[in-house]
C-alpha positions in Angstrom: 154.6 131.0 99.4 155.2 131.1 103.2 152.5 134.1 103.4 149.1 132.1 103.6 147.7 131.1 107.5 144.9 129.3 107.3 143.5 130.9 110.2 142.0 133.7 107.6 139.4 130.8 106.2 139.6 128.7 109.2 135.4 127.7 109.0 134.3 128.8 106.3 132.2 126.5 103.5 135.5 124.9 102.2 136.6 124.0 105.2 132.9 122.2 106.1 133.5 120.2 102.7 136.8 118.8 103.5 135.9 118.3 107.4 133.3 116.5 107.1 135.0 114.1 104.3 137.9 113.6 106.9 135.9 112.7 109.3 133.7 110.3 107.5 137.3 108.1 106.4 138.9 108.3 109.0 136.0 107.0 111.1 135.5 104.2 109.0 139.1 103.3 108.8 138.8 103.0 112.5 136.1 100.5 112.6 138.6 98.0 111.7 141.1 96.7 114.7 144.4 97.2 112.1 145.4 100.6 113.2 146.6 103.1 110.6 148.0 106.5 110.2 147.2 110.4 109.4 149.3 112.0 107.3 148.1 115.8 107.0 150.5 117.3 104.5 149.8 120.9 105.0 148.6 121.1 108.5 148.4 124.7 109.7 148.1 126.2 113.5 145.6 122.9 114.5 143.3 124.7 115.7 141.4 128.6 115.7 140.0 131.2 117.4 137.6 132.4 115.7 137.6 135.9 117.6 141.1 136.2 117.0 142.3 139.4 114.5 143.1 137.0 111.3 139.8 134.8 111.8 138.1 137.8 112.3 139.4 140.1 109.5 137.1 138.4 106.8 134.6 136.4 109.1 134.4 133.8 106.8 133.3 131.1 109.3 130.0 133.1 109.5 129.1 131.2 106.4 130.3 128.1 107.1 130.5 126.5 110.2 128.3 129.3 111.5 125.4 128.4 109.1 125.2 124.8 110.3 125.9 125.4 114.0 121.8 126.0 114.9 120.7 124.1 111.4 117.9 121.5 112.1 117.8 118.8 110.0 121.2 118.0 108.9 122.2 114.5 107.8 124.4 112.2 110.2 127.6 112.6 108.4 126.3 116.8 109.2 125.9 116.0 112.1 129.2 113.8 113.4 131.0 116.8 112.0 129.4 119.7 114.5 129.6 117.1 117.2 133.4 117.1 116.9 133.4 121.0 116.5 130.7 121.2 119.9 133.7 119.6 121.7 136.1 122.5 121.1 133.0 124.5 122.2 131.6 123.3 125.4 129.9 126.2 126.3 127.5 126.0 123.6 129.2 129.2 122.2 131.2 128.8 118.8 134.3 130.9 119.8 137.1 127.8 118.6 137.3 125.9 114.9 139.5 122.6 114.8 141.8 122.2 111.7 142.3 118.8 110.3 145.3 118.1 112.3 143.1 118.3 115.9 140.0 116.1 114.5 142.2 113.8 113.2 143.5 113.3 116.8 140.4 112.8 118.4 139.5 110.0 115.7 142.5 107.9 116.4 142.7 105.3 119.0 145.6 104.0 121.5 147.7 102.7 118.2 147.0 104.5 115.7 149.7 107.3 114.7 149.3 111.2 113.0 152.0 112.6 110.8 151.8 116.5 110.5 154.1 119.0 108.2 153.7 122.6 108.3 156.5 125.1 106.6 155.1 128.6 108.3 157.1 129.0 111.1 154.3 130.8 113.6 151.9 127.9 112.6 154.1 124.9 113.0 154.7 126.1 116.6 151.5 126.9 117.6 150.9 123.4 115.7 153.2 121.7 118.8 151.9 123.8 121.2 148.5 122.3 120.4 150.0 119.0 120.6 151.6 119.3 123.4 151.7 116.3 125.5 150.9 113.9 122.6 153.9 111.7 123.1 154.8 109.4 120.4 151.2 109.4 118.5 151.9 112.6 117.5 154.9 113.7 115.1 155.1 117.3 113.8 157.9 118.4 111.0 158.2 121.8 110.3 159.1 121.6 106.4 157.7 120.5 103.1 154.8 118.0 103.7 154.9 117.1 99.5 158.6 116.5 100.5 157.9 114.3 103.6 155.0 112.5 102.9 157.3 110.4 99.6 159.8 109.9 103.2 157.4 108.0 104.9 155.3 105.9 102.2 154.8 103.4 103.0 153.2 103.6 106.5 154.2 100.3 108.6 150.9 99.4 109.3 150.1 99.6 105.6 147.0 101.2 106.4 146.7 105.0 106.3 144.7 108.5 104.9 146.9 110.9 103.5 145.6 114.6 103.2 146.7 117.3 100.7 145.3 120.8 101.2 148.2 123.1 99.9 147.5 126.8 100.1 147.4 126.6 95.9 149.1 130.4 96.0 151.4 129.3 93.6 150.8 127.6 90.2 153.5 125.1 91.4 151.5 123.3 93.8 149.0 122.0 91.4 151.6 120.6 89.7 153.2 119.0 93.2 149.3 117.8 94.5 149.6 115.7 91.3 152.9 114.5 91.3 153.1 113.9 95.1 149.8 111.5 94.2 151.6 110.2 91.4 154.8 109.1 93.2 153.1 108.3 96.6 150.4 105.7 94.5 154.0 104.1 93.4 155.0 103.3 96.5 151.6 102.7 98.4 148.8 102.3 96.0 146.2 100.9 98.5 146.6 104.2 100.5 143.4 106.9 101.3 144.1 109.8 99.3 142.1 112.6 99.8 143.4 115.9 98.0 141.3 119.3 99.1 141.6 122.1 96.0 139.9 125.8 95.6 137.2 126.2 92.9 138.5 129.4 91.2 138.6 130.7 87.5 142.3 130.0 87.0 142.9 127.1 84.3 144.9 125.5 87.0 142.1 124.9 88.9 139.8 123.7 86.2 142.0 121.6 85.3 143.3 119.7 88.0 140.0 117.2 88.3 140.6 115.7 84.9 145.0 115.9 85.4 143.7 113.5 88.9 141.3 111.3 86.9 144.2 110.2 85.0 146.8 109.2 87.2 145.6 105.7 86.8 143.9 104.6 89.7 140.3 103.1 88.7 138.9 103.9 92.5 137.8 107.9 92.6 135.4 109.7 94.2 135.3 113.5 93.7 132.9 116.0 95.4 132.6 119.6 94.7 130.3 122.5 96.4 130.2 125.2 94.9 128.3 128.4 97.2 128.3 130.5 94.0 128.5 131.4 90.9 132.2 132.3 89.5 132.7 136.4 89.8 132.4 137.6 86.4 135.5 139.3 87.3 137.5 136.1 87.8 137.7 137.1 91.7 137.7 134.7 94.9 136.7 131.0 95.7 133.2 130.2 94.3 133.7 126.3 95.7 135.8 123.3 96.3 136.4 120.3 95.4 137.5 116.9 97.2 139.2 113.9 94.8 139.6 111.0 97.4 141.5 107.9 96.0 140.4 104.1 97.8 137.2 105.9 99.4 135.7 104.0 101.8 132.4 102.6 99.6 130.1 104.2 102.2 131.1 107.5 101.4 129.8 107.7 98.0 126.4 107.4 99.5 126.9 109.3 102.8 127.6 112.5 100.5 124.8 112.1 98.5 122.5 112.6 101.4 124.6 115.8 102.7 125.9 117.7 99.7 122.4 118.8 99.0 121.8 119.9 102.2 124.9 121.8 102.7 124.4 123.7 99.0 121.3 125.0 100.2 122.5 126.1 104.0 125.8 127.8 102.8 124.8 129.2 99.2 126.1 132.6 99.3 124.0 133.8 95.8 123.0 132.1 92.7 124.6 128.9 91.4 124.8 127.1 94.5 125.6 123.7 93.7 127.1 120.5 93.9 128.7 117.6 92.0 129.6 113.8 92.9 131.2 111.6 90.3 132.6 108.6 91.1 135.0 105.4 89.7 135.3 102.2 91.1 136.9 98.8 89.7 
């Protein structure tokens, strides 16, 4: 379980999808003066070299990030997502990719708060090491983010987005995304929820969209992108998939400008798609 780094996949298509969602909440969450909190579950090294040996061993960002980085014509929530990763890269050269944990600290403001857990040991220090310097704003636990995240709900400023992006190696964190939602809806049901999973050919997989549709909450949006069709030998990531619980409502329709756009600059072979559904009281 301790085995997956992130910084294998760091850019690639999933990580587009769930970067560019993050970035759309949390920027609308800051538009209001209440301040509020990230929680990032599952938080990794917080940011990547993308020359390093591990980024490099599958290039997989090549596809992702590296598709969109001289696209023309990408739609602004496209676009506010390679501004943030043209930061990392002042030189105009895409050498670094930013995980969730480092874009979610250049969206907060002076009192607004980010909650990180990582359990690999080499990438919850490099995670304070990136963080160094952060003070109080920033709180890193190496452990069991499923585990933390039911400590701290609910935030005190009763406004916060919580993201859940486990590795999915095992078939028991499927079962923990849904019963950390579960149990952290109990004790904070206005919460941002926004839960990151692998499109693979695994029932557990298929499954977990309709096991999230019914944990009661009648305000969902899910997005999927899918880059190919499923390996007729039940190999790899074809896709992903994003449920997000209390959206903000302009998300719905910032998505379905850009998920059309990104299935065509990141399909990898035939059955390229996308899919947003949506439920809203």
């Amino acid at each position: 379980m301790l085995s997956y780094r992130h910084a294998f996949h760091a850019g690639n298509h999933a990580d587009v999808l769930k970067h560019l969602i993050l970035i759309q909440i949390a920027e609308y969450m800051a538009e209001k003066p209440a301040p509020f909190w990230i929680v990032d579950t599952h938080a990794g090294a917080g940011r990547y070299l993308l020359e390093s040996v591990q980024a490099a061993k599958l290039g997989e960002y090549r596809d992702g990030v590296g598709r969109l980085w001289e696209a023309k014509g990408l739609p602004k929530a496209g676009l506010d997502y390679l501004d943030f990763i043209k930061m990392l890269n002042p030189d105009g050269q895409l050498r670094h990719y930013p995980g969730s944990p480092w874009l979610a600290r250049q969206l907060l403001r002076d009192g607004d708060r980010l909650r990180l857990y990582e359990m690999h040991s080499t990438d919850s220090k490099l995670l304070i090491e990136c963080f160094k310097g952060s003070g109080r704003q920033v709180a890193i636990t190496e452990g069991d983010g499923f585990a933390g995240l039911k400590a701290i709900l609910p935030p005190p400023p009763r406004r916060a987005l919580v993201l859940i992006d486990p590795s999915y190696e095992t078939k028991n964190d499927y079962t923990a995304a849904v019963k950390t939602l579960q149990d952290a809806l109990k004790r904070f049901a206005t919460g941002t929820y926004a839960l990151w999973y692998p499109m693979l050919t695994k029932p557990e997989s298929r499954q977990l969209p309709e096991k999230l549709k019914r944990l009661g909450t009648d305000n969902w949006l899910h997005a999927t992108l899918e880059v190919k069709a499923p390996a007729r030998d039940g190999f790899g990531m074809h896709g992903s998939g994003m449920f997000i619980i209390n959206p903000p409502w302009t998300l719905e329709k910032k998505l379905h400008e850009t998920l059309p756009v990104l299935a065509a600059l990141l399909a990898q072979g035939d059955g390229a798609k996308y899919t947003l559904e949506s439920e809203s009281s």
